[in-house]
N, C-alpha and C positions, 0 to 999 in steps of 0.2 A: 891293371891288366897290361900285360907286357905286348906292344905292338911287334915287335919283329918276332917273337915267338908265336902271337896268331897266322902270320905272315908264314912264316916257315913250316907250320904243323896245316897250313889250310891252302898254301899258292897253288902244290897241283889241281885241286877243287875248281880255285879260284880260273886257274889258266883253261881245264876241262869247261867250264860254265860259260868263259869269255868268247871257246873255239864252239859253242854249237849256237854261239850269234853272229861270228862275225870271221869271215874264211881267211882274210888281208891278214898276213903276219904282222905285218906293221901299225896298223888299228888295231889288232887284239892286244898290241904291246900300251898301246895306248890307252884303251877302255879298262886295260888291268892298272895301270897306273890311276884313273879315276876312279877305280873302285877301291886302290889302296888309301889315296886321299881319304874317300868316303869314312874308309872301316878306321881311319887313323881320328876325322873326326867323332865315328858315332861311336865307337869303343868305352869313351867314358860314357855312356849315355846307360851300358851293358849293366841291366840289374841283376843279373844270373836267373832270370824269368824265362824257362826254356834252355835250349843247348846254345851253345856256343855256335855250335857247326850250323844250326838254322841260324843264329843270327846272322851270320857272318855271309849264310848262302842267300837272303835275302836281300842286305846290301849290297852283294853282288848282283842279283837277278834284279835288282834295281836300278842300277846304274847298266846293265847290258841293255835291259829295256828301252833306256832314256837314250843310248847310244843306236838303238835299231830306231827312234819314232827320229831320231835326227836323220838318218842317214835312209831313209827308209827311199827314197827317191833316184838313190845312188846305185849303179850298175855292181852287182858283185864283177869282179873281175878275177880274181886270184883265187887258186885250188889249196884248200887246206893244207900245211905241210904237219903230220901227224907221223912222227919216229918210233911209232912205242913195240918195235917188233920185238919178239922174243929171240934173245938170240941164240937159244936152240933149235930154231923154226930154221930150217932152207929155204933161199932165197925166191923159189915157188910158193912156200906156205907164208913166208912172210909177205911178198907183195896183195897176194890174194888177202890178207888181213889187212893189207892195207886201205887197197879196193875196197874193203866190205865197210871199213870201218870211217873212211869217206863218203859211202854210199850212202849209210845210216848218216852222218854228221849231215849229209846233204837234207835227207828226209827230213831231218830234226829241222834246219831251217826253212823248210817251207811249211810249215808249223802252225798253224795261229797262235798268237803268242800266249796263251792261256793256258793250251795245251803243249806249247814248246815249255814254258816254266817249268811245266810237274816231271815234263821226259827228262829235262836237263839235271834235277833233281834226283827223280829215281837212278837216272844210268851212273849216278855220285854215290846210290846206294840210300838215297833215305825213303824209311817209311812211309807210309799216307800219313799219318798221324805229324812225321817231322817235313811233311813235304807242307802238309796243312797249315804248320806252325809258320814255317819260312815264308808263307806266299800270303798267312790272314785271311785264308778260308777255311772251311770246314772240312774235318776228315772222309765227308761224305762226299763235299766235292772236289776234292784231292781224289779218290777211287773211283768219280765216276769220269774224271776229266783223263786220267790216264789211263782207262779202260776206250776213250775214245782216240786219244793218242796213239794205242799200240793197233787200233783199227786202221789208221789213216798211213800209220807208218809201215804195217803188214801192206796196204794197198800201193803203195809207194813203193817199196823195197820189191815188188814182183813187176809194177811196172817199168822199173828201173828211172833213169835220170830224166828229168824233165828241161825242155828247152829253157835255156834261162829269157827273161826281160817281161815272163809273166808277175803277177801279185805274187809276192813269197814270203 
């Protein structure tokens, strides 16, 4: 299996997964480099048992994990820098997609982490069935875990942003 072609058909994935754990440009630069390590070792491990794309999105949600239960004590400090505006959007529709789309990334991290996994997942596009395979639970509780996700994240997105230095 060719590593720099997983690497290039899966980084935006990879970089998407890294920014709805960790806000700091400069540790998400970092936590993606351990995940590159990781997928560089677990790569030959790959039996073609499943997708590619869940494997690959499980060593990642592994190692962002491992990076939140280290740093878990540590003040977020830095605001997501997120570029992805369309650029036939004016400069009103595209800030307000910005906004929104911080607003949600923010929701997603205060998360519990069980229910952050499946959201990080799904907003990547995978099914419960592939959300189920990446995470080694069941498709049942892939649908019901991100049925409780888009509750908490509906409840969140209307109360808007929460004072940070609570549990998140």
């Amino acid at each position: 299996m060719d590593f720099k072609a997983v690497l290039s058909d899966y980084g935006p994935m990879l970089s998407r997964i890294v920014a709805s754990y960790e806000a700091d440009p400069a540790q998400q630069q970092e936590v993606l480099q351990e995940i590159s390590l990781a997928l560089w070792q677990a790569l030959p491990k790959f039996r073609g048992e499943g997708s590619l794309k869940a494997f690959v999105a499980r060593v990642a949600q592994n190692r962002a994990v491992t990076h939140v239960a280290k740093a878990a004590s540590l003040p977020r400090k830095a605001e997501l820098d997120e570029r992805l505006a369309c650029a036939a959007d004016g400069p009103e529709k595209s800030l307000e997609k910005e906004q929104q789309r911080a607003m949600l990334l923010d929701a997603v991290r205060t998360l519990p982490l069980g229910l952050r996994q499946v959201t990080t997942l799904a907003l990547e596009g995978f099914s419960h069935r592939e959300i189920a395979e990446a995470l080694g639970i069941t498709e049942n509780n892939a649908t019901v875990r991100f049925a409780r996700a888009k509750e908490a994240l509906k409840l969140a997105m209307v109360s808007g942003p929460r004072v940070r230095g609570g549990v998140s």
